[in-house]
Each structure stands twice: as structure tokens, then as C-alpha cells.
C-alpha positions in Angstrom: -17.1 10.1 21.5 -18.9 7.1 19.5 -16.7 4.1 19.3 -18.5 3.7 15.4 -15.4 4.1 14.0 -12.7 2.4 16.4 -11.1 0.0 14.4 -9.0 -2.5 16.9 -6.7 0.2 18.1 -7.1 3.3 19.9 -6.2 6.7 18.5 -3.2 7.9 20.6 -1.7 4.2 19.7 -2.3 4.4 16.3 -0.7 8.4 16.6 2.4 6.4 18.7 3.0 4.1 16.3 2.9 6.2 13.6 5.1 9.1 14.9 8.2 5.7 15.9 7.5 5.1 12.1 8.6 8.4 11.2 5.2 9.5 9.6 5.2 13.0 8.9 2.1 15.0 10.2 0.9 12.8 12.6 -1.6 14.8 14.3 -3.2 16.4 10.4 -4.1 12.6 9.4 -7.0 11.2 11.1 -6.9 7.2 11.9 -7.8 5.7 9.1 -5.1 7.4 7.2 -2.5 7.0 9.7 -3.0 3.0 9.8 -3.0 2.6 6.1 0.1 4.3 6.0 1.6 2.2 8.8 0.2 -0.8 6.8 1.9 0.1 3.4 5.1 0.5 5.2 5.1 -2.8 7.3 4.7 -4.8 3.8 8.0 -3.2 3.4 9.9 -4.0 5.8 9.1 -8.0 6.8 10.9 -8.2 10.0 8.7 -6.2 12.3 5.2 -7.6 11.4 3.0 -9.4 13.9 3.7 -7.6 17.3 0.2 -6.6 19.5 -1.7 -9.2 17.5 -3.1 -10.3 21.3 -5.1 -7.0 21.6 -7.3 -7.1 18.7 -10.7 -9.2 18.7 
């Protein structure tokens, strides 16, 4: 697997979040899809923003 494409997060914890978000389809979407959808839905919702902000870099 080439790390190319690993954006900050890693695949089964972009798939975790997504699935306590409620996205349908979880394992159809590939990352990238997956995190903007997580994205568009956190501008929605204020509150939960800003969590694991310590593993990025």
C-alpha cells in the first residue's frame, strides 16, 4: 500500500467515523469521499468540531 494518498487519517478511522455519523455506504465510498462528507456535515452541526486535532501534522 503507498501512503501517496493518506491524508492525516487512516482509512478504518475515516470508515469509524463515518459509519457513528450515520453515512450510508460506508465501505462503497473511498476516503476522500467519506471525509468530505463527514466535513459537510460537521459545518452543520457546530458543537462537535475540533476533537483529534492532536493527531494530524
Amino acid at each position: 500500500m503507498s501512503d501517496r494518498n493518506v491524508r492525516s487519517v487512516r482509512t478504518g478511522e475515516v470508515q469509524q467515523r463515518a459509519r457513528e455519523a450515520g453515512i450510508q455506504d460506508v465501505e462503497a465510498k473511498n476516503k476522500g469521499q467519506l471525509l468530505d462528507e463527514l466535513n459537510a456535515r460537521q459545518q452543520g452541526d457546530g458543537g462537535r468540531g475540533g476533537g483529534g486535532g492532536g493527531r494530524r501534522r
